[in-house]
C-alpha positions in Angstrom: 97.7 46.7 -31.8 95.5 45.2 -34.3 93.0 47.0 -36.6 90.1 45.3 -34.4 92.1 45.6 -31.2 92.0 49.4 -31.8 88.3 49.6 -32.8 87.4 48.3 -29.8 89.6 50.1 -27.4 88.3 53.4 -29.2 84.8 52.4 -29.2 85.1 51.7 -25.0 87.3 55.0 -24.9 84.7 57.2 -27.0 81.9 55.3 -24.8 80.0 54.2 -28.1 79.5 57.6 -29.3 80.2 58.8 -32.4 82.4 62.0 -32.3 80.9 63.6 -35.1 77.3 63.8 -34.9 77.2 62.7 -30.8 74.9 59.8 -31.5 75.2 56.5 -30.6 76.7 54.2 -32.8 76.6 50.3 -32.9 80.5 48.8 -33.0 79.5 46.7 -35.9 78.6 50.2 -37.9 81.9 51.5 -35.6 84.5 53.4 -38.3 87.7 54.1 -36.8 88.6 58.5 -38.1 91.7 60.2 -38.2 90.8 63.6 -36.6 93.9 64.9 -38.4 93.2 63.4 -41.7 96.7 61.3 -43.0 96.6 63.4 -46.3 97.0 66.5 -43.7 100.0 65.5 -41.7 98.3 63.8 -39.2 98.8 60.2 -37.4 97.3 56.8 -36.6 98.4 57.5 -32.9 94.9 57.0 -30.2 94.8 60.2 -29.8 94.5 61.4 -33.5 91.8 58.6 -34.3 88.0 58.6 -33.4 85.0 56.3 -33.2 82.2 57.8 -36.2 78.8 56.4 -38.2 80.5 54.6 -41.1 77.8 57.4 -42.9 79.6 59.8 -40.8 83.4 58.9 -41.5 82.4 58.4 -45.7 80.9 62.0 -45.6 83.9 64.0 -43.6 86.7 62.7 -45.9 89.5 64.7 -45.8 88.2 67.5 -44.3 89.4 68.6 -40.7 86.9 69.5 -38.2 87.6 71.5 -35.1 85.4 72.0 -31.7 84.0 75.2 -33.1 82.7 73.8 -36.8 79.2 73.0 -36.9 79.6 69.4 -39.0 75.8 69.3 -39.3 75.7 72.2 -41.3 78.4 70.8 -43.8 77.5 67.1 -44.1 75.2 65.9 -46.5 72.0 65.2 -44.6 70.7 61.4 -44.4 68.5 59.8 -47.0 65.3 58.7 -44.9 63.6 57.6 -47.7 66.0 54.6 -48.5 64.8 51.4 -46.7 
């Protein structure tokens, strides 16, 4: 499956949502995220990768999060005062 072939099927899968912050997130701003991060051991198998904000995927990185982490808390907040 192609890069784009997978973005797509994730974006249907994840139903446009992003899985970090829960919003809704236009497929051209679509990032494809390794839930396991590669650098951790993890895969580029479906069911390691997520849809996320390009804003969203940047400011994880490496870091892993689980169901019970509050990402809000940990992720630089947005810059509203950038047009």
């Amino acid at each position: 499956m192609t890069a784009v072939n997978m973005r797509d099927f994730l974006y249907v899968r994840d139903s446009g949502i992003c899985q970090l912050c829960k919003h809704p997130v236009k497929l051209a701003d679509a990032h494809i995220d390794h839930i396991d991060p590669l650098s951790h051991g993890g895969s580029s198998e479906p069911s390691n990768l997520q849809i996320t904000h390009s804003y969203c995927n940047i400011s994880k990185r490496a870091k892993i999060i689980d169901a019970q982490f509050k990402l809000n808390e940990t992720l630089p907040k947005r810059r509203t005062d950038v047009p």
